[in-house]
N, C-alpha and C positions, 0 to 999 in steps of 0.2 A: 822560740825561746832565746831571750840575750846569752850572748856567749857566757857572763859571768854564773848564771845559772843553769848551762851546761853544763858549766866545770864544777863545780858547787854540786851537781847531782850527778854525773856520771863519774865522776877522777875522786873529789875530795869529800863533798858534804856524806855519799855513800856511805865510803866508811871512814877515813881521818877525820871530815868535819862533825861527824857524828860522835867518833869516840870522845873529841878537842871538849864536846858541851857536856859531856858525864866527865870532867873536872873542873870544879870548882878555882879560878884565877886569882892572885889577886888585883886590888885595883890599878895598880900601878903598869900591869902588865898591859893593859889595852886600851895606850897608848898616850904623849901626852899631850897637855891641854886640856884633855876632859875634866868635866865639871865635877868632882865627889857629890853622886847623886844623896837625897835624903835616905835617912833609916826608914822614915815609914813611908809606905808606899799605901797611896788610898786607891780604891778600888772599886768598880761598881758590878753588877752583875745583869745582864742581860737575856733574861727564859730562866727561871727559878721553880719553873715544874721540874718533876722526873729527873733527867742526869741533870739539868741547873742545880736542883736543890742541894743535889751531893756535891756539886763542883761548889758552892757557896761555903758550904760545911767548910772545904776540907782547903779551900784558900781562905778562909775567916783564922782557920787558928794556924797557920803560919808565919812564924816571926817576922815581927814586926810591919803586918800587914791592918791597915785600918777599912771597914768594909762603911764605905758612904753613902749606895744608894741600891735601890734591884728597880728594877722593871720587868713587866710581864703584860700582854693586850690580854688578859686572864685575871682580873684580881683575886679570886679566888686562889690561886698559886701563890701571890702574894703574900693575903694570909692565911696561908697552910705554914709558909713557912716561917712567918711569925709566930705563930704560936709555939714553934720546938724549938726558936734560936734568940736567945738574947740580942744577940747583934744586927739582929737583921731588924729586931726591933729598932735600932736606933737609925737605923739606914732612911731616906729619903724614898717617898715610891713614887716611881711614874709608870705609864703605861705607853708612852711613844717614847722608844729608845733617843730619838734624836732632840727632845725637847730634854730629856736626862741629860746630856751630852751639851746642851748650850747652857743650862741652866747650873749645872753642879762643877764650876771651874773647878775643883780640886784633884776630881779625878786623876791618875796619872795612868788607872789601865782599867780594861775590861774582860770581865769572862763573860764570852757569849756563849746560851746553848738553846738556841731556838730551833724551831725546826729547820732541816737544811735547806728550801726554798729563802731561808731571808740569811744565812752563814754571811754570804759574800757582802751583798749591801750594808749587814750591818756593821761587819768589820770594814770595811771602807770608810762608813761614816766616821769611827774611832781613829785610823789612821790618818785622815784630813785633817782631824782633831791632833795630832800629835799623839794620841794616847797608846801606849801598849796592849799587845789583843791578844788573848787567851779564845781560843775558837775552838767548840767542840770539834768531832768528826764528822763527816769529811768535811777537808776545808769549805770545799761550796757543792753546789748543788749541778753546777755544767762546768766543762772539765775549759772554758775560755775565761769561767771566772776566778779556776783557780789560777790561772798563769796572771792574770790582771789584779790579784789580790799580794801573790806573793811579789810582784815585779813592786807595788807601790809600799806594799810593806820595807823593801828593801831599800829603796831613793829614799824614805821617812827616817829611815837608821832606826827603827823600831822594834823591843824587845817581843819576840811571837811565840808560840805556843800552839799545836793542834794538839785536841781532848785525846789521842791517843796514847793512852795511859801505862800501855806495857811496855813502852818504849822504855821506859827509866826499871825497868825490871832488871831481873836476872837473865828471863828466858834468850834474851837479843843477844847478851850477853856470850854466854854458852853457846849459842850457834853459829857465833863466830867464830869463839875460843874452837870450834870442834872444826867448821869449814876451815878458816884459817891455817890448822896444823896439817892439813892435807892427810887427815888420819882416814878418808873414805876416797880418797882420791878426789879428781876434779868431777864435779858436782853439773851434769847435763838434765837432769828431770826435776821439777818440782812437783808438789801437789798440798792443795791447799782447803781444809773443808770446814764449812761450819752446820748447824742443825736451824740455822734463823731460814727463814722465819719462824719456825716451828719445830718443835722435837717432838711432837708426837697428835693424837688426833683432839687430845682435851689441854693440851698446853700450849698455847698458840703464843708467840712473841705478839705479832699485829697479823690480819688480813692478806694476803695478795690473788691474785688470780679473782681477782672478783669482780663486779661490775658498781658506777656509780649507785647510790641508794635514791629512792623518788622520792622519800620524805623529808619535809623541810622544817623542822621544830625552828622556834627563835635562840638566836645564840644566847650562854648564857645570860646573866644580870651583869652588867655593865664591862663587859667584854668587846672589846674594838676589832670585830672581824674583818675589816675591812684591810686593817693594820695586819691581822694575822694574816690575810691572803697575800698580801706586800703585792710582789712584782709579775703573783702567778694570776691565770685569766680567774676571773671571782667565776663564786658559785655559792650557791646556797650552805649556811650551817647545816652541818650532820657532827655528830659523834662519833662516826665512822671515823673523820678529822682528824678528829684534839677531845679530850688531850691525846697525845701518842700515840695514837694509831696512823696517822700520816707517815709513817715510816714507807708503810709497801704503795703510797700511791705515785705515781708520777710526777704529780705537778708539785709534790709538796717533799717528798723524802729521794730518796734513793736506794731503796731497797735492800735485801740482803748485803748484797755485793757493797755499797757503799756504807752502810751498817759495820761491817765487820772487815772489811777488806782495808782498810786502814790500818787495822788492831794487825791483822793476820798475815795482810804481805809486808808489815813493816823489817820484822827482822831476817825473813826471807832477802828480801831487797839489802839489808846493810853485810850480811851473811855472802852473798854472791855477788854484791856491786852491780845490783842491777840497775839500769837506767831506764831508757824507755825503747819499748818493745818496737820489734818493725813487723805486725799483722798480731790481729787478733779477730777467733772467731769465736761464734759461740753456739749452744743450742741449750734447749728449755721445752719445759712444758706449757701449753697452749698461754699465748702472752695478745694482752687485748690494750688499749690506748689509756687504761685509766689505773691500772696496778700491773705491778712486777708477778711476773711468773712463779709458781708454787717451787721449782724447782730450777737449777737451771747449772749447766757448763760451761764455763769460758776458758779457752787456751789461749796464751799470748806465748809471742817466741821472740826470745832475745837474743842479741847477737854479742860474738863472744866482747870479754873487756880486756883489758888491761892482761898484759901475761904473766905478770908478777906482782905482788905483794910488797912492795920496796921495803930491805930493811928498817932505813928510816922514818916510816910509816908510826906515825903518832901511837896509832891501838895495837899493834903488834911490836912496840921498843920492848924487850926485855923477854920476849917470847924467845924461846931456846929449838932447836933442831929444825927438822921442818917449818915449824910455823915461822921463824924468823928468814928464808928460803925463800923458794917460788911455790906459785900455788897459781896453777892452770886456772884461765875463767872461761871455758867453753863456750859457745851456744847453749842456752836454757829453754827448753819448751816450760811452762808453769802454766797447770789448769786449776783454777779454782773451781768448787762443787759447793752448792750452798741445797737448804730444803731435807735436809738428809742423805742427800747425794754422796758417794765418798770413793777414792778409788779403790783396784781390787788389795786385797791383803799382799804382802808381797808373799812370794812361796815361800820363802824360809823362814819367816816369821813364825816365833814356835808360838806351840799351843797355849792358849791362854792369856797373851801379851795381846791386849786389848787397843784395837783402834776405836778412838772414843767419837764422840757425836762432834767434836770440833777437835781437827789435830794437822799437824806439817809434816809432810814425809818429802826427804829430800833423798836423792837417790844419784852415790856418786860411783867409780870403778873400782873401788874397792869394798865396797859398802853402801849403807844406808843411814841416816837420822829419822828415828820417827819420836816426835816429838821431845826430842833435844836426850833419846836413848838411841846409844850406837850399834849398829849392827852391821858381823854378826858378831856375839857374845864374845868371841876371842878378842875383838879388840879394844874390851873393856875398859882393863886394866891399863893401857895404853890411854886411853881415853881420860881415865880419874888425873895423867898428872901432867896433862895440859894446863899451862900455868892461865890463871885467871885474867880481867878485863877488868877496868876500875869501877867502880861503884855510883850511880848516880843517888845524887842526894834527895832524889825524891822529885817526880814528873810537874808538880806543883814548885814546889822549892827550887827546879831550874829554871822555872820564868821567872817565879819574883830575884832572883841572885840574877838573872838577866837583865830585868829591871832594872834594880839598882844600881849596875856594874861590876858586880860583883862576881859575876860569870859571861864569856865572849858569846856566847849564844846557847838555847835551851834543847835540847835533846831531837825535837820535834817541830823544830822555829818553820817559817813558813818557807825558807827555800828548799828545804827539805821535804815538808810536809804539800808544798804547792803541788811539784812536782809529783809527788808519789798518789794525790790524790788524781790528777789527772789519769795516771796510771790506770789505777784501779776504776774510775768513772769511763775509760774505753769501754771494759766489756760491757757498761751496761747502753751504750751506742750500739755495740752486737746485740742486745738484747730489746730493741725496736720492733717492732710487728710486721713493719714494711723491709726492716732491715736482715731480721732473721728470716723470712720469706728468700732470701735472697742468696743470702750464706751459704746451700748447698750447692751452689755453684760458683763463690768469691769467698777468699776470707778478704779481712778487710788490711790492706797494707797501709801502713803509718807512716807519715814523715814528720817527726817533731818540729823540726826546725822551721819546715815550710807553714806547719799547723793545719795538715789536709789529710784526708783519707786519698792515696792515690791512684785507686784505680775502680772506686765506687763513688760516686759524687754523691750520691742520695745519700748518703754516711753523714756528708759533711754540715747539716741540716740541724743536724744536733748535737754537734761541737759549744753551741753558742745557744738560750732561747730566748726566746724575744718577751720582754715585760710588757704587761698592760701598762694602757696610757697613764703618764703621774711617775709612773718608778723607772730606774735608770740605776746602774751600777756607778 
């Protein structure tokens, strides 16, 4: 990792450069020479199934945004989404993102939300282009694309965006405001769970633990599978696929862990300044070459950061007592549970106070957070009058004020979001068939900088995967 992205994810983008993009600049402030970008910002959108169609929706009516064109290797998705959106009627369609992209000069950015096998290449392609890249979650699909997406995003000076959407919330918010004032003390345990795949035996998110299907219907009516399969080894059309069910397969999604581990260790990580872990192990329920495990654990352990909280610290200016102080960053052990998996209750947790099917419990020496509620009950009251964290204008509305210049970077831009997806895409390296076999006698030790697993080589195998002949990052 270049040092500037070191620094940017360990020291600053953590938590200053994070808090820096939940406010709103004005132009003049960054820096001069720049050009006063245009008001409207035209736009294209790239996977307009499923989360595309909402990501279309909900950047179509933001001010002063003109939406020019979609693309989907599905036209059916296409017009699904034509029919309930005026504007998308007026859009351009294509079905191969890169003929969109040479053809439709106007564009000045893109929301992509394909599946995660084509994330990277397709935002590469954007970036080449000069255009600004809105990219669901996770950024890529192997954790060498995300460091090669965010390093070229960066040399472009291009306005980014990852789909993780709770980052402009309140919740990230608040579990700062509460880490921060050192009101549980310094913070050495995490725990992090969700119910994905599944909550239960008739409510399934997608598939995992399964095996390929032997039947091979023809892809839909004018559907470019070929184009869907991008850069992973082909294989025959199934429905098992697409739409949406490639989430728990291998060669196409990233499974729980990269599903939700985005969403879940984001404010974890800006809360505790975490960087990147040195080992991470995991275990799971029986896991075979072609889907994610039904259930599954991953630990990773961070080493301590920074010993203080600097006054002058952008997102803690005006915080009073404590919070404006020190505030210890320990060693962090943080286990993610995904499947239903969850850890135990803590003992003093009264009766009734519900750990739900997706929740964060952070666990410091004075206490506890379980999901952004302090414990125990005494230090409530304490708790209500930690002063707040500024407001983001909306997860959407900080890339386009990106865009335009209107804001110095978006809440979740790619040096933020590269790094963190890398994070979270380790465990599922632990989560390899050959690799987890292995586990109960290695966890896997980390060296970011070097970019190697270093004391299991066999790790290092799936750092990076190799495309079928034709495609290339």
């Amino acid at each position: 990792m270049s040092r500037m992205n070191r620094r940017a994810f360990l020291e600053t983008t953590t938590a200053a450069g994070a808090a820096v993009a939940w406010q709103i600049v004005p132009r003049h402030v960054l820096g001069a020479g720049q050009t006063p970008p245009s008001e409207m910002l035209n736009v294209a959108s790239i996977g307009v199934g499923g989360q595309g169609r909402g990501d279309f929706t909900r950047i179509s009516i933001a001010p002063d945004v003109n939406m020019v064109a979609i693309c989907d290797v599905d036209p059916r998705q296409m017009k699904t989404l034509q029919r309930g959106n005026q504007k998308a009627q007026n859009c351009k369609t294509f079905t191969d993102y890169r003929k969109m992209l040479d053809e439709v000069k106007e564009i000045d950015g893109v929301v992509i939300a394909t599946h995660d096998n084509m994330h990277a290449m397709t935002s590469m392609e954007a970036i080449r282009r000069g255009k600004h890249v809105y990219c669901e979650k996770p950024l890529t699909h192997d954790i060498w694309e995300a460091r090669q997406v965010a390093e070229a995003a960066r040399k472009a000076k291009l306005a980014t965006q990852m789909g993780n959407s709770g980052q402009a919330s309140r919740e990230p918010r608040r579990m700062c405001e509460l880490v921060w004032s050192g009101i549980i003390g310094p913070v050495h345990e995490a725990h992090i769970w969700t119910d994905r795949p599944s909550n239960g035996l008739f409510n399934e998110y997608w598939p995992q633990g399964v095996g390929r299907p032997s039947e091979t219907p023809a892809p839909p009516e004018g559907m470019d599978w070929d184009l869907w399969i991008g850069g992973a080894p082909m294989r025959a059309y199934n429905p098992a696929y697409h739409p949406f069910k490639w989430r728990g397969w291998w060669d196409f999604g990233t499974g729980a862990l990269g599903d939700m581990g985005c969403h879940r260790f984001d404010p974890v990580f800006r809360a505790l300044k975490l960087g990147h872990p040195t080992s991470v192990q995991a275990s799971s329920t029986r896991v075979n070459d072609e889907t994610y495990p039904l259930g599954s654990m991953v630990t990773y352990y961070f080493p301590a950061r920074s010993e203080q909280l600097q006054t002058n610290n952008t997102h803690i200016r005006g915080l009073s007592g404590q919070a404006a102080g020190a505030v210890a960053m320990p060693p962090v052990k943080l286990t993610w549970y995904d499947g239903g998996l969850r850890p135990p209750r803590p003992q003093d947790l009264p009766e009734g106070d519900a750990m739900g099917d997706n929740g964060i419990l952070l666990v410091g020496e004075k206490g506890y957070i379980l999901d952004n509620r302090v414990y125990p009950q005494s230090l409530r009251e304490a708790a209500q009058a930690i002063p707040s964290l500024p407001e983001s204008p909306g997860h959407f509305l900080e890339w386009t004020y990106a865009c335009k210049g209107k804001a110095a970077a978006a809440g979740s831009n790619f040096d933020w979001a590269g790094p963190l997806t890398e994070v979270v895409l380790l465990g599922n390296v632990a989560l390899r068939s050959t690799i987890r076999k292995l586990l109960p006698q290695h966890k896997l030790d980390w060296d970011a900088q070097a970019f190697k697993f270093t004391n299991l080589d066999a790790a290092n195998q799936y750092l990076r995967r190799e495309y079928r002949e034709g495609w290339a990052l």
